[in-house]
C-alpha positions in Angstrom: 68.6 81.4 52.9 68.8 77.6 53.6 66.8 75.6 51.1 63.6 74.5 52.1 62.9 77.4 53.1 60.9 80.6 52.0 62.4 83.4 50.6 61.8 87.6 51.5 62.1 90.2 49.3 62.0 93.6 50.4 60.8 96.3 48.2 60.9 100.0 49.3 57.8 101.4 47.5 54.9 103.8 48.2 51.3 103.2 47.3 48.3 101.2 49.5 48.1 97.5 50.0 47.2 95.2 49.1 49.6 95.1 46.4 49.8 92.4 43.5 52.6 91.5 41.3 54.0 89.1 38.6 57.8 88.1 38.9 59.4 85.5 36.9 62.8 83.6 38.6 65.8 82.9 36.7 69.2 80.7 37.5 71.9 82.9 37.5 74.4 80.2 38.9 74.6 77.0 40.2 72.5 74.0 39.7 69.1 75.5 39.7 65.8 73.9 38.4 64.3 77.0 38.5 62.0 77.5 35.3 63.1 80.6 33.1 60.1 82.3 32.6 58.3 81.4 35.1 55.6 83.7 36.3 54.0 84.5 40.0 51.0 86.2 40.9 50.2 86.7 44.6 48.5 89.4 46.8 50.5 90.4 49.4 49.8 93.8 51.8 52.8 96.0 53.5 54.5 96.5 50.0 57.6 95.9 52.4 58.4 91.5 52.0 57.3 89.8 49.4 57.6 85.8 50.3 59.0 83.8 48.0 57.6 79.8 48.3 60.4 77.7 49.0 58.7 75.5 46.2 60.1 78.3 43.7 63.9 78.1 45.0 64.7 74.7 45.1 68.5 73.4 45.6 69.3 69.8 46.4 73.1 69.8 45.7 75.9 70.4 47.8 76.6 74.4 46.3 75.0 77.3 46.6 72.5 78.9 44.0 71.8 82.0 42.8 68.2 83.2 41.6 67.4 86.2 40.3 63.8 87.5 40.8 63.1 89.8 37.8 59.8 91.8 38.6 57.6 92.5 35.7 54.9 94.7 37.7 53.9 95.8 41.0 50.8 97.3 41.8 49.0 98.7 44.7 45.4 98.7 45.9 44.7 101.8 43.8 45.5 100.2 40.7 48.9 102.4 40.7 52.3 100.7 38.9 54.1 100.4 42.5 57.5 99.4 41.0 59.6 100.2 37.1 60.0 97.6 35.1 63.0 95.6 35.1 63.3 95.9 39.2 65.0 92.9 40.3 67.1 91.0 43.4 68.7 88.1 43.9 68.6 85.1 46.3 71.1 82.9 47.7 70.2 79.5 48.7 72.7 77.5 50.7 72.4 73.7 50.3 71.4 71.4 53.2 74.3 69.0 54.4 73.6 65.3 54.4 75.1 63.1 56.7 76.9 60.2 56.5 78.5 57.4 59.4 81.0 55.5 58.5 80.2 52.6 59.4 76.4 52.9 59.5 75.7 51.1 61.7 78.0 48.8 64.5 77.6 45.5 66.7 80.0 46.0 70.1 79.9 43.8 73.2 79.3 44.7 76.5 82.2 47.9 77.4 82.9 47.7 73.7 83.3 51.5 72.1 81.7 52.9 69.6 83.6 54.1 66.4 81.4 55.9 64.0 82.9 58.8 62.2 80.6 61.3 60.7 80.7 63.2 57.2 78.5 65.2 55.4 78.1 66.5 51.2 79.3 69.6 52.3 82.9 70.4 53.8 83.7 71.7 57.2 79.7 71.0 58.8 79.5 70.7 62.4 77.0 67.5 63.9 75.0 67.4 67.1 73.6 64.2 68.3 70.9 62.5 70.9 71.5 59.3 72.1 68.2 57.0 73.7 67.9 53.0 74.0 65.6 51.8 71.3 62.2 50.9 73.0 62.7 53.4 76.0 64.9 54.0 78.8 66.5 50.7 80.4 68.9 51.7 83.2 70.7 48.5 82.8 72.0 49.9 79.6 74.6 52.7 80.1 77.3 54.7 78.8 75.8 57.0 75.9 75.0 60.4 76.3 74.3 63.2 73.7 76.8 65.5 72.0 76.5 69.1 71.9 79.4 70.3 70.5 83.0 69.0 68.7 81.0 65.9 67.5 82.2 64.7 64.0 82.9 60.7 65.7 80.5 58.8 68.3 83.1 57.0 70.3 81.3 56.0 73.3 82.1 53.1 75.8 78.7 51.6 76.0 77.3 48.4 78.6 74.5 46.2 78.0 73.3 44.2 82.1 71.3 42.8 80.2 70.4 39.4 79.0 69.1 40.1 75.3 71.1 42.3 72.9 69.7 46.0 73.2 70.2 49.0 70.2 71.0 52.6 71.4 70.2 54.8 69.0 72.0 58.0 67.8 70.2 60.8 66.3 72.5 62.9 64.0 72.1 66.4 63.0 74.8 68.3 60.4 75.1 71.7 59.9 76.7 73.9 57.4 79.2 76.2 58.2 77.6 79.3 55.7 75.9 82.3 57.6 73.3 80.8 57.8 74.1 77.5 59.5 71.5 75.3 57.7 70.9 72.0 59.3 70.3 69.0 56.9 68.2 66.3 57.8 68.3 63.8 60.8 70.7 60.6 60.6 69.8 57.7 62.2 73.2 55.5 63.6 72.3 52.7 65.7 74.6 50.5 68.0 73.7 47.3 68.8 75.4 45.7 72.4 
């Protein structure tokens, strides 16, 4: 999973929901603040996915970690032991990229071009970006456009008709490259002409 997001455990089990259970998350690697020992206790029906808060799997570096999720009980609506002891699974949570322009931001003149280039705390990310003028659209300002795809520099030949200076404004997203692509937050990168 991405962090900052939940987490799913399946469990194949009989018995009747709702079920209830007490779990307790461990780091197994990686720079966890998971809290050994730390207990759950949450009603859940299906018996199939157990959710995991997002609160319990946290990663805010730039490498993947690994939680184990040790489950102490499981019981169904009967009051039946649902699961042994000792059952257990791991989670994977990828880290979010964070973006970085270099410079961050740029004064050009009139036909000047942009040169940003874009980095993030994790290798190999791809970026997307939106482009709008700051304060709405002005069709004497011209020249951006957004970036779907190949996007790691904003290098865009930008023109200000204007008689006042005017910002065009970038919006940057980074994603990972792991399965599950997770996108870090926005980046703002604004160009003054």
């Amino acid at each position: 999973i991405c962090a900052g997001t939940d987490g799913s455990v399946n469990i194949n089990t009989g018995g009747t929901a709702p079920f209830t259970g007490h779990f307790v998350i461990s780091v197994v690697s990686g720079p966890g603040t998971a809290t050994p020992s730390f207990g759950f206790n949450s009603p859940f029906a299906g018996g199939a996915s157990i959710i995991v808060p997002a609160a319990l799997l946290p990663n805010s570096s730039a490498t993947p970690v690994i939680y184990k999720i040790l489950f102490l009980d499981l019981t169904d609506g009967n009051g039946c032991n649902a699961v042994p002891l000792g059952g257990q699974v791991q989670i994977t949570v990828n880290p979010l990229p964070v973006a970085t322009a270099t410079p961050a931001a740029q004064t050009i003149c009139s036909k000047g071009t942009t040169s940003i280039v874009l980095s993030s705390t994790i290798a190999n990310s791809t970026y997307t970006y939106t482009a709008a003028v700051v304060g709405g659209p002005n069709p004497l300002v011209t020249g951006f456009s957004n970036c779907n795809a190949n996007c790691g520099t904003i290098a865009q030949t930008l023109r200000n008709r204007t008689a006042v200076n005017q910002v065009v404004r970038y919006t940057v997203i980074p994603t990972s490259e792991s399965a599950q692509g997770c996108q870090g937050p926005a980046l703002i990168v604004d160009i003054t002409i």
